[in-house]
DSSP file (Angstrom, degrees, kcal/mol; ACC not computed):
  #  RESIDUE AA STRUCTURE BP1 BP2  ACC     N-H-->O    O-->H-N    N-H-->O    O-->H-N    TCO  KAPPA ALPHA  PHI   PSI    X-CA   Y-CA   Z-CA
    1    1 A X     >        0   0    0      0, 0.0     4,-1.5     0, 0.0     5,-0.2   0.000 360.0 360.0 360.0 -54.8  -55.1   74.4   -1.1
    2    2 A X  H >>  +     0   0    0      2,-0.2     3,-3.5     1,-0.2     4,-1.5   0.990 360.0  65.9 -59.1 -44.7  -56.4   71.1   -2.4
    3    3 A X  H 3> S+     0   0    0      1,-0.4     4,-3.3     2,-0.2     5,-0.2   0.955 108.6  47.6 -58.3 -56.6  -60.0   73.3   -3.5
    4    4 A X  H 3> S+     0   0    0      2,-0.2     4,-1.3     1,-0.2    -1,-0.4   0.761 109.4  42.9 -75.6 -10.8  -57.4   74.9   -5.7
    5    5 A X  H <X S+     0   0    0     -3,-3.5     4,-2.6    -4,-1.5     5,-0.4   0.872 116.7  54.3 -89.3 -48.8  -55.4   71.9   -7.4
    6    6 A X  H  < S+     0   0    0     -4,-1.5     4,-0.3    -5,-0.2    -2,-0.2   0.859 110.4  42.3 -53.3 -26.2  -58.9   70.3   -7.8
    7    7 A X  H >X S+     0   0    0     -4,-3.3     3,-4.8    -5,-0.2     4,-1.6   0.994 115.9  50.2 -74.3 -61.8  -60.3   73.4   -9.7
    8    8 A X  H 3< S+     0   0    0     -4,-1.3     4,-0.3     1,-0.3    -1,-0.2   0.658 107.4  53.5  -7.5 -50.6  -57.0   73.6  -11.7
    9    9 A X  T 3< S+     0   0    0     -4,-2.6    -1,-0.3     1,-0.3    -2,-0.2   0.604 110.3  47.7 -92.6   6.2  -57.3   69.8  -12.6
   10   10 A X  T <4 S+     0   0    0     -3,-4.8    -1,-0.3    -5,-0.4    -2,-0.2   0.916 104.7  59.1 -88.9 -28.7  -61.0   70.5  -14.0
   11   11 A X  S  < S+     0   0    0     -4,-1.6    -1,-0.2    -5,-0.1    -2,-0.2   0.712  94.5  94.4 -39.0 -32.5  -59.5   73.5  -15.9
   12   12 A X        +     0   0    0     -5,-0.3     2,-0.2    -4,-0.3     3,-0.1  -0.061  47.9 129.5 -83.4 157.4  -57.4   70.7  -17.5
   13   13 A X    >   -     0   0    0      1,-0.2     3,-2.6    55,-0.0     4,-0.1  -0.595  69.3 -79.9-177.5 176.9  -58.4   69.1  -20.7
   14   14 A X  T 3  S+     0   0    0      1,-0.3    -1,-0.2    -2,-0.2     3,-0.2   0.648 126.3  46.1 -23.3 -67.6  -57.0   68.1  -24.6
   15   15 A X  T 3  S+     0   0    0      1,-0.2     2,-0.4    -3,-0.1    -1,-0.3   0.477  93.8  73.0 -68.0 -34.4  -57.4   71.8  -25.7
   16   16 A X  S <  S+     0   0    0     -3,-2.6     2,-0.3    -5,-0.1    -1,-0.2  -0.222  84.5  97.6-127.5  24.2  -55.9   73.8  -22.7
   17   17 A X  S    S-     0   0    0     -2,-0.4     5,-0.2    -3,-0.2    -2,-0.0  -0.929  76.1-125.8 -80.2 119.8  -52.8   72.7  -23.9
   18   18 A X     >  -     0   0    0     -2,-0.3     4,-1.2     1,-0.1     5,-0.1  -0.218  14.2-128.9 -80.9-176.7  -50.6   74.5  -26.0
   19   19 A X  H  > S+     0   0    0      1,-0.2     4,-1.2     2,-0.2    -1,-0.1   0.734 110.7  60.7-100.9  -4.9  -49.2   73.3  -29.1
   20   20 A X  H  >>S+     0   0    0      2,-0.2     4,-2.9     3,-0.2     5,-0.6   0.894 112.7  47.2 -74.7 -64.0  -45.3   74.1  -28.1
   21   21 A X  H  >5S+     0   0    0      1,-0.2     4,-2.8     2,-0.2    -2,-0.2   0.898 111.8  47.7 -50.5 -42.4  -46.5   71.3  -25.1
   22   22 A X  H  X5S+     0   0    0     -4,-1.2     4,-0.9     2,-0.2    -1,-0.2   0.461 109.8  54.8 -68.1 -22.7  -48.0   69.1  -27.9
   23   23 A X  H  X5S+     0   0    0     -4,-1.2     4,-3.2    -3,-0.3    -2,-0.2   0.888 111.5  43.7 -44.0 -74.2  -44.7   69.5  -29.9
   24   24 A X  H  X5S+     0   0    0     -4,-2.9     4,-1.7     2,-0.2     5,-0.4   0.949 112.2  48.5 -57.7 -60.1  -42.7   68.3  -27.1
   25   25 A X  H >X<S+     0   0    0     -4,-2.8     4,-4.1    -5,-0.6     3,-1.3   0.939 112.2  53.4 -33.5 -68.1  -44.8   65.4  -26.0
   26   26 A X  H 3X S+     0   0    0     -4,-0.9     4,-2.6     1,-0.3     5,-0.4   0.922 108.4  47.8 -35.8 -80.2  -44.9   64.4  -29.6
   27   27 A X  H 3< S+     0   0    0     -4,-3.2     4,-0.3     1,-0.2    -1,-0.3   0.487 110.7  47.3 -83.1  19.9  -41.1   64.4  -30.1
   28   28 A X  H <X S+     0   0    0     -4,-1.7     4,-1.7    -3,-1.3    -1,-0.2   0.752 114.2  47.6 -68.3 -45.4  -40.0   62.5  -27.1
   29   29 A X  H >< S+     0   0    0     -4,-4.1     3,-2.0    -5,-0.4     4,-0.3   0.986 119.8  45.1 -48.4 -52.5  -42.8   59.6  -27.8
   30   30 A X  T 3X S+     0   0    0     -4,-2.6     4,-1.4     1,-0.3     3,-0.5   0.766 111.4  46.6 -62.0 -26.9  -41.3   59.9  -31.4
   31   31 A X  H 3> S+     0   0    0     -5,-0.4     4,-0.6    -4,-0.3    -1,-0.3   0.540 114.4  50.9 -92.9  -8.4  -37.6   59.9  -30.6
   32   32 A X  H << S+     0   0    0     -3,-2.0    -1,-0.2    -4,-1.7    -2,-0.2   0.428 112.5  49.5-102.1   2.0  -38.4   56.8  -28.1
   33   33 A X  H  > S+     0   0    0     -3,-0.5     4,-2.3    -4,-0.3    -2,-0.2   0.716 108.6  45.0 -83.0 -26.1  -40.1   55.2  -30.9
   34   34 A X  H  X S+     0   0    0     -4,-1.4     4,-4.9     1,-0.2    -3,-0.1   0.946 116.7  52.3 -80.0 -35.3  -37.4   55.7  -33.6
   35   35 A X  H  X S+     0   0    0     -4,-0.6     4,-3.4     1,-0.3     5,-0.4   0.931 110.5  44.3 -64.6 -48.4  -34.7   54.4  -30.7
   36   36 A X  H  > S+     0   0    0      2,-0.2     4,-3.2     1,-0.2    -1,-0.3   0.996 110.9  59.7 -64.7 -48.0  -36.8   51.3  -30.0
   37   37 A X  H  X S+     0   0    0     -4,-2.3     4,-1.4     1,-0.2    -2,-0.2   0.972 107.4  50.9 -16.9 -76.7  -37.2   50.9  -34.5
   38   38 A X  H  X S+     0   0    0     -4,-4.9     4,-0.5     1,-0.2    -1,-0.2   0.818 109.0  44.1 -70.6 -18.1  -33.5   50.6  -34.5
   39   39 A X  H >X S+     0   0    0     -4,-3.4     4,-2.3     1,-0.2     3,-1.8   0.999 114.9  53.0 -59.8 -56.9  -33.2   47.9  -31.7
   40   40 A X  H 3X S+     0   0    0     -4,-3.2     4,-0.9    -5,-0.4     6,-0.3   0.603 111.3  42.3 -38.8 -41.9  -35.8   46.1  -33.3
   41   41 A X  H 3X S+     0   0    0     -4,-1.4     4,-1.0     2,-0.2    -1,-0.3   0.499 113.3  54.0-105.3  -5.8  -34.2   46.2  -36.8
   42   42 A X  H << S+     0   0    0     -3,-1.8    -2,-0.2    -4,-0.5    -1,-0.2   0.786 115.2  39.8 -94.4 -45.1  -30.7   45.3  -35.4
   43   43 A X  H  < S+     0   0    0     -4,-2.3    -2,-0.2     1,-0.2    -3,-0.1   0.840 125.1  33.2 -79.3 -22.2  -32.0   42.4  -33.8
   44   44 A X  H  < S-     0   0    0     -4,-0.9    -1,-0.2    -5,-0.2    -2,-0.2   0.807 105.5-134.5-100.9 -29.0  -34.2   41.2  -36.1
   45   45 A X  S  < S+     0   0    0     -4,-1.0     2,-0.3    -5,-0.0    -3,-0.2   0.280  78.4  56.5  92.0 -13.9  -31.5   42.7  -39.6
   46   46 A X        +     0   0    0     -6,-0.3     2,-0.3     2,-0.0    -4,-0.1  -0.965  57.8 166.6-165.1 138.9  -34.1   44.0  -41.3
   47   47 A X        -     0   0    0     -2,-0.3     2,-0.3    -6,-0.1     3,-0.0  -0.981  21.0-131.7-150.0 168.1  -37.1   46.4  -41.3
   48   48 A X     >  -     0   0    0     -2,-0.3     4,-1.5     1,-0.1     3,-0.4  -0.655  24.3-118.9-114.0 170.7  -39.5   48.1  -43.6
   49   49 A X  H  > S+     0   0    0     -2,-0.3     4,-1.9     1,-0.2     5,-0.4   0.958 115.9  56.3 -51.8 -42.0  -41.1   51.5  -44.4
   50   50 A X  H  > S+     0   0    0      1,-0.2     4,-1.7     2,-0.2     5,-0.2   0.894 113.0  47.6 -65.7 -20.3  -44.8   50.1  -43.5
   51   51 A X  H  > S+     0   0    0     -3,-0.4     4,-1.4     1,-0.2    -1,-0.2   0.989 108.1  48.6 -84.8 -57.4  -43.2   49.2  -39.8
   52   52 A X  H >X S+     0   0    0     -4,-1.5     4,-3.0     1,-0.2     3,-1.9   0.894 110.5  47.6 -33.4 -63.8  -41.5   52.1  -39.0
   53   53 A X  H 3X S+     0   0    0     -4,-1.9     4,-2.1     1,-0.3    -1,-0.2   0.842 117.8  49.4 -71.3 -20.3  -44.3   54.5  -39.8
   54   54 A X  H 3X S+     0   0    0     -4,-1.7     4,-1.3    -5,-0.4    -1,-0.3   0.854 113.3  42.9 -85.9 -13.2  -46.3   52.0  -37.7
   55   55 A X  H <X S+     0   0    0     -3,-1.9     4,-1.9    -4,-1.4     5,-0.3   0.941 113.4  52.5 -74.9 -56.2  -43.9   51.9  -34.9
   56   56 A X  H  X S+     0   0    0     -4,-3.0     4,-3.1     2,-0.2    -2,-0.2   0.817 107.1  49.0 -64.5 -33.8  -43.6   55.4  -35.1
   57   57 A X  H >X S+     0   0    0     -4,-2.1     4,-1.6    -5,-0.2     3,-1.0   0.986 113.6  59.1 -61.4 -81.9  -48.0   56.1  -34.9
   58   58 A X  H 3X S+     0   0    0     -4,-1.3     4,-3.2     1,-0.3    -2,-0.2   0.545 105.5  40.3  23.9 -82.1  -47.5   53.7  -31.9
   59   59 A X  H 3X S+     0   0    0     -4,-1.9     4,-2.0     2,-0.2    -1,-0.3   0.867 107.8  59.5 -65.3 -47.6  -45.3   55.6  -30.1
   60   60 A X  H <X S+     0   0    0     -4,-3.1     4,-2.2    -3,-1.0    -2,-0.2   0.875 113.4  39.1 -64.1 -33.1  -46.9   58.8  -30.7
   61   61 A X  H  X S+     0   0    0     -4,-1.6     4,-3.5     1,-0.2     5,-0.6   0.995 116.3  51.1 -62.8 -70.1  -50.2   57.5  -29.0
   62   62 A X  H  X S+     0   0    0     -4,-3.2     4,-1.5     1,-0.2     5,-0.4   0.875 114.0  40.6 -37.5 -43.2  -48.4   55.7  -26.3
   63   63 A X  H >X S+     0   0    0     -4,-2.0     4,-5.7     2,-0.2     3,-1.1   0.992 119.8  50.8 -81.0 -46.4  -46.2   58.9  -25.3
   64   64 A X  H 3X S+     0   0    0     -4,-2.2     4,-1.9     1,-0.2     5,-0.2   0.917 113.4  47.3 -14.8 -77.9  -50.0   61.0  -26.0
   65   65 A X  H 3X S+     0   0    0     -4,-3.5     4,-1.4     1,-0.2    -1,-0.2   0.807 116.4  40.7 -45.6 -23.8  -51.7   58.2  -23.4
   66   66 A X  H <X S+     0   0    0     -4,-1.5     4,-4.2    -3,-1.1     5,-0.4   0.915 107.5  60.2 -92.3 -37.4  -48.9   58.7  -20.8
   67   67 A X  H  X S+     0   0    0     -4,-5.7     4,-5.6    -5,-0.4     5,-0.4   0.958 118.4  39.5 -47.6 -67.8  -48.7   63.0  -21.2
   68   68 A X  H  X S+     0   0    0     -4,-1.9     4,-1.4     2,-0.3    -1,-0.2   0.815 109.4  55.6 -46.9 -60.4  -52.4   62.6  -20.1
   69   69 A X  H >X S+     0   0    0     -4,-1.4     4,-1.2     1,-0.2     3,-1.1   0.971 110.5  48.5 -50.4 -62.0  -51.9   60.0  -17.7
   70   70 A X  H 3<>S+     0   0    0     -4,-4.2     5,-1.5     1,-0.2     4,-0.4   0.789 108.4  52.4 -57.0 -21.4  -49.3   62.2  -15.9
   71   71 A X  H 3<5S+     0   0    0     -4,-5.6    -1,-0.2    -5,-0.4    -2,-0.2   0.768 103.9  54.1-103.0  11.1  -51.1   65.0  -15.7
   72   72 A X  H <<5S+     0   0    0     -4,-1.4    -2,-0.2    -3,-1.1    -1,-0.2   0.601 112.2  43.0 -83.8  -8.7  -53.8   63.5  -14.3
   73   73 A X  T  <5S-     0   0    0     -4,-1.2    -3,-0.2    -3,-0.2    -2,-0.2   0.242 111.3-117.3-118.6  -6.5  -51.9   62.2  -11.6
   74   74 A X  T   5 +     0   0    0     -5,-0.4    -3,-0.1    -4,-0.4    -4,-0.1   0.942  49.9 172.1  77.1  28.5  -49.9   65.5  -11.1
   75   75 A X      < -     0   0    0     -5,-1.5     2,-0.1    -6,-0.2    -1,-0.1  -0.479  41.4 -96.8 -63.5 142.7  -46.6   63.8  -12.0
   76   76 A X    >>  -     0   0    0      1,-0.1     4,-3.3     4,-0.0     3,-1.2  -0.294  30.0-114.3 -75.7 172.1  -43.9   66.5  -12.3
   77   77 A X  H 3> S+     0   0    0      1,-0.2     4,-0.9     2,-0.2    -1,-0.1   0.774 110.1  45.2 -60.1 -31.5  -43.0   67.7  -15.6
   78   78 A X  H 3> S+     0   0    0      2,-0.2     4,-1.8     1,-0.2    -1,-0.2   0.641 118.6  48.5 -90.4 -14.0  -39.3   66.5  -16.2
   79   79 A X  H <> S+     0   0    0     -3,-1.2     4,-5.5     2,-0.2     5,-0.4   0.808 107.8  51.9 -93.7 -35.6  -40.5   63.1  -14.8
   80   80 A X  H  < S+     0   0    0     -4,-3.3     4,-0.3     2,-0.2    -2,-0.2   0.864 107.5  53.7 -70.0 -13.8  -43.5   63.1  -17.1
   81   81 A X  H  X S+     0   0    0     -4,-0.9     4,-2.1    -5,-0.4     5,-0.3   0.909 105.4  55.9 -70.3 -45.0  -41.0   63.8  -20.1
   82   82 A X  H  X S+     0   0    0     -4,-1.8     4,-3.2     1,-0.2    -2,-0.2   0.992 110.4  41.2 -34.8 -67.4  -39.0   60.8  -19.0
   83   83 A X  H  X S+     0   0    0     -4,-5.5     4,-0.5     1,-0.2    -1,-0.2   0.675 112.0  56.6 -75.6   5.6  -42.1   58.3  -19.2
   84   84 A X  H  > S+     0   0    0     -5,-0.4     4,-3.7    -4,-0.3     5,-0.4   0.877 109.2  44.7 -77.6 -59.3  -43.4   59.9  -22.6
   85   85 A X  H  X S+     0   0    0     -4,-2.1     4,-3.1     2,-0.2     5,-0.3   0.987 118.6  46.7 -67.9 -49.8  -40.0   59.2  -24.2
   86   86 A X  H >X S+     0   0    0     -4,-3.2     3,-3.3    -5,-0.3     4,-1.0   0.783 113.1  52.0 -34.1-104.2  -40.4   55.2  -22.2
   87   87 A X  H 3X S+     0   0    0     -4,-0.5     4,-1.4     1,-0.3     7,-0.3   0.474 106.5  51.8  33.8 -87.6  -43.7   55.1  -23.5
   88   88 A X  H 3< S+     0   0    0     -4,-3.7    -1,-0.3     2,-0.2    -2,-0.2   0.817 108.7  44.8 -23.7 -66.7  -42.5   55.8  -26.7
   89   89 A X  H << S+     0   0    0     -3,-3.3    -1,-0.2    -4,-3.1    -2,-0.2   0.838 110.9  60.5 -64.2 -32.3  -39.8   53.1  -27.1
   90   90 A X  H >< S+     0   0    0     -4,-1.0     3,-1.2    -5,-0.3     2,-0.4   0.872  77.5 172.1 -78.4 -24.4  -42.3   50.8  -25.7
   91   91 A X  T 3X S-     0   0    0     -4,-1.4     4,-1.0     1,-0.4    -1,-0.2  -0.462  76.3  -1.0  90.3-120.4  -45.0   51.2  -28.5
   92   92 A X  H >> S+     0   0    0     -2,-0.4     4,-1.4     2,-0.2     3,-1.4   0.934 125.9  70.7 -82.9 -48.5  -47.7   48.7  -27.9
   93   93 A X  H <> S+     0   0    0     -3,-1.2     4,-0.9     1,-0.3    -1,-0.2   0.773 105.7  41.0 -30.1 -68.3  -45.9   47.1  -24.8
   94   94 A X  H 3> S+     0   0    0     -7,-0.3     4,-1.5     2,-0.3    -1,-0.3   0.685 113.8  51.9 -18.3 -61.0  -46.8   50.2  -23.0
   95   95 A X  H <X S+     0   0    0     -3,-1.4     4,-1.8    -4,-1.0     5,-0.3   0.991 114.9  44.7 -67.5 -76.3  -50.4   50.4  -24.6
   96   96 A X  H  X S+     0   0    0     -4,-1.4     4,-0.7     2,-0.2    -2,-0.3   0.686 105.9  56.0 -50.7 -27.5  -51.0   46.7  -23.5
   97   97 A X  H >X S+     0   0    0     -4,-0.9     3,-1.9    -5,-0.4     4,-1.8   0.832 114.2  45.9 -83.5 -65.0  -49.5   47.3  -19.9
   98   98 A X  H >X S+     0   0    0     -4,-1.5     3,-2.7     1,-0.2     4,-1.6   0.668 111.3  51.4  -8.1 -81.3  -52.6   50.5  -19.7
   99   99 A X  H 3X S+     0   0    0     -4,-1.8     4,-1.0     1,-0.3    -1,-0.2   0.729 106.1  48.5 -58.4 -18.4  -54.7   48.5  -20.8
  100  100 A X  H <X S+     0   0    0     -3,-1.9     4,-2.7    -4,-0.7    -1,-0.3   0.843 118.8  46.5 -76.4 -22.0  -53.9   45.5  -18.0
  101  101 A X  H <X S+     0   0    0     -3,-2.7     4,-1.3    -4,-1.8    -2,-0.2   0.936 110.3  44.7 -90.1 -31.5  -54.2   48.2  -15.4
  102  102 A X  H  < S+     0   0    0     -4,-1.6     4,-0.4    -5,-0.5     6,-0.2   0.727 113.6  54.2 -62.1 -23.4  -57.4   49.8  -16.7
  103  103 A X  H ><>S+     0   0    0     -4,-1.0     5,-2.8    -5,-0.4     3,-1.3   0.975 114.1  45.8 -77.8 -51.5  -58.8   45.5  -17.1
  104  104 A X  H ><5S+     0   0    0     -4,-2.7     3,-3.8     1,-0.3     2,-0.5   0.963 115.7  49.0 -71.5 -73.8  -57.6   45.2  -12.8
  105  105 A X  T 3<5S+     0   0    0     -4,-1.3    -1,-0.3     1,-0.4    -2,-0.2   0.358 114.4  38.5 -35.7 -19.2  -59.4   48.6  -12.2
  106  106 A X  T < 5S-     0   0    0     -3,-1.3    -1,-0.4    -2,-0.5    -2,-0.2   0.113 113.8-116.2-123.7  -0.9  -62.7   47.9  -13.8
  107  107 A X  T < 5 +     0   0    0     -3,-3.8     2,-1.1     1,-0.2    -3,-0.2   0.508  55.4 158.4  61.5  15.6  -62.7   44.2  -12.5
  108  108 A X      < -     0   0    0     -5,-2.8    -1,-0.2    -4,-0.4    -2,-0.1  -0.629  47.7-104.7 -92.5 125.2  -62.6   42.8  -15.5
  109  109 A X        -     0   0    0     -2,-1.1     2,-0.5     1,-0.2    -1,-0.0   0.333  25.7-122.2 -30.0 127.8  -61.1   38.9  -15.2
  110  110 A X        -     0   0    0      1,-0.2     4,-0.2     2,-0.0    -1,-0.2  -0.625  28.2-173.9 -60.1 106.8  -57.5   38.4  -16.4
  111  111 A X  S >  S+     0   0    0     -2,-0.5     3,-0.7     1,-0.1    -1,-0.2   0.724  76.6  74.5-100.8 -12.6  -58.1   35.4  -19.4
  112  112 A X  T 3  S+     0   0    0      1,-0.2    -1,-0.1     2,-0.1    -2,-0.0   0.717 100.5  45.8 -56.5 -23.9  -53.9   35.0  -19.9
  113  113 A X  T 3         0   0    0      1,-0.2    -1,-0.2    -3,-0.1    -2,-0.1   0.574 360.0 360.0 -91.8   0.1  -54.0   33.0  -16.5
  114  114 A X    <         0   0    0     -3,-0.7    -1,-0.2    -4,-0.2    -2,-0.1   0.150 360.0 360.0 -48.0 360.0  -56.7   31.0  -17.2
């Protein structure tokens, strides 16, 4: 049984997706980016065109980085639509917490507690 989820997960890659799947990804990240926009602009009163389209590129990477991250870890599908749409809202939070867990994994030193 595992011989066959590992050949499955080699099967796996960007392409061997369809674009209905790449649709969907896309507008959860985007609809947890627009969500997270309007907090942002409520709290803050005010927001501009250049920031939204930059919140919204954000998101779309973050919810991208997470589809990929769940299916490498074989997360199920309704739960990996949940964290796409998280993802999403979180923008760069999201990006920055990856990137603290890729820094621990690779050993490389934490310099914010220093």
């Amino acid at each position: 049984m595992q011989e066959i989820q590992e050949a499955a997960q080699v099967a796996k890659s960007p392409t061997s997706y369809s674009l209905l799947t790449y649709v969907w990804v896309l507008a959860l990240a985007l609809l947890g980016g627009v969500a997270g926009a309007i907090r942002r602009a409520k709290a803050d009163g005010k927001i501009s065109m250049a920031e939204i389209v930059g919140e919204l590129a954000i998101s779309a990477f973050a919810g991208v980085v997470t589809f990929y991250l769940c299916e490498w870890a074989g997360v199920s599908q309704l739960l990996s639509a949940a964290l796409v749409g998280i993802s999403g809202h979180m923008g760069s939070r999201a990006i920055f917490q990856f990137e603290k867990v890729w820094a621990q994994k690779m050993g490389v030193p934490n310099t914010e507690e220093q």
